[in-house]
N, C-alpha and C positions, 0 to 999 in steps of 0.2 A: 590219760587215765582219769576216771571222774571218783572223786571223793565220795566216800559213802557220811560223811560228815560235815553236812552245809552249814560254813559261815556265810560270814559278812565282813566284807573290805572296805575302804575309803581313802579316798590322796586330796589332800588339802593343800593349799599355800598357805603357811601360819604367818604373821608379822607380830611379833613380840614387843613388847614394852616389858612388861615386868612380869611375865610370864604367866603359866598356869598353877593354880595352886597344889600342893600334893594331893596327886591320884594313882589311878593304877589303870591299865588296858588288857584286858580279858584275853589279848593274843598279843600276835607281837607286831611291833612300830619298827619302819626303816627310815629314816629320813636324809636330807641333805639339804646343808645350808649353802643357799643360792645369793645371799647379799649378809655382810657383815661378821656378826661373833655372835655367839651364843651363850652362857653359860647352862652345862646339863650335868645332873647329879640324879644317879637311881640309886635306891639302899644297898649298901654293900662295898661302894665305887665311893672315892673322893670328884669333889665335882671339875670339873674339867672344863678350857673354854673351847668348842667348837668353830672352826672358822670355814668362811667360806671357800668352798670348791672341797669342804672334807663332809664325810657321811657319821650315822651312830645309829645304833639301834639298840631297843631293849624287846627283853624277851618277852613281859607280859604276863599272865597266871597273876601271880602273890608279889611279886616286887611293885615295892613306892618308886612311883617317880617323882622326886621332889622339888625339881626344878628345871626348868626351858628358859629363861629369859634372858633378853637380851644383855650383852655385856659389855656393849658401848653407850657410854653416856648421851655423848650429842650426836649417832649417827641411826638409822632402825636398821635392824637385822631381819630377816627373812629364810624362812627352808619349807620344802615340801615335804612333806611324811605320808606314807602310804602303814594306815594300821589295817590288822586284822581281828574281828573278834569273835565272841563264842556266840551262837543264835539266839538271840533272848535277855542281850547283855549289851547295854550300854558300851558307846566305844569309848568313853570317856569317865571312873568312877572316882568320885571325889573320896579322900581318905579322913574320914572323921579326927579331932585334935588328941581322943583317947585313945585312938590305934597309935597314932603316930607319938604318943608318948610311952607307948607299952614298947614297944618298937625300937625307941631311942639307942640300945645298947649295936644297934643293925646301923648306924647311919655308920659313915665314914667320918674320923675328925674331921669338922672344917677349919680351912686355915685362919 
């Protein structure tokens, strides 16, 4: 069946040190970590650590992603993500510091 609504996809291998800063992805991201931990937090979710040979995804639209980065001090961690996004839309938007304080009552406590 062909979509009457063309995106755009892409699958990466990320390697993390201290992650990417809060943003958001226009469709939605699958990944899986293929070496190490991860720590991932989207708004709404408490952050979580991901470990290798386990998957996550986020949906994408309006949710912050607030964090990806690695959660081991002396070893790199590694995952592949395959995202999808809307045509005409960066796969990757940075979240300015005044959304992300309008915003603050959405995050989950951190421990």
């Amino acid at each position: 069946m062909r979509s009457r609504r063309p995106g755009r996809g892409a699958a990466s291998r990320c390697r993390h040190c201290p992650g990417a800063p809060p943003h958001r992805h226009s469709g939605p991201a699958y990944g899986y970590v293929i070496q190490g931990e991860i720590v991932f937090e989207l708004e709404g979710e408490p952050e979580r650590v991901v470990k290798a040979g386990e998957a996550f995804w986020e949906p994408g639209g309006d949710v912050i992603h607030y964090q990806d980065g690695n959660h081991l001090p002396d070893a790199e961690s590694a995952f592949v993500v395959t995202m999808f996004c809307v045509p005409g839309r960066p796969m990757l938007e940075p979240v300015r510091a005044e959304e992300l304080e309008e915003r603050r009552d959405r995050r989950a406590p951190r421990p």
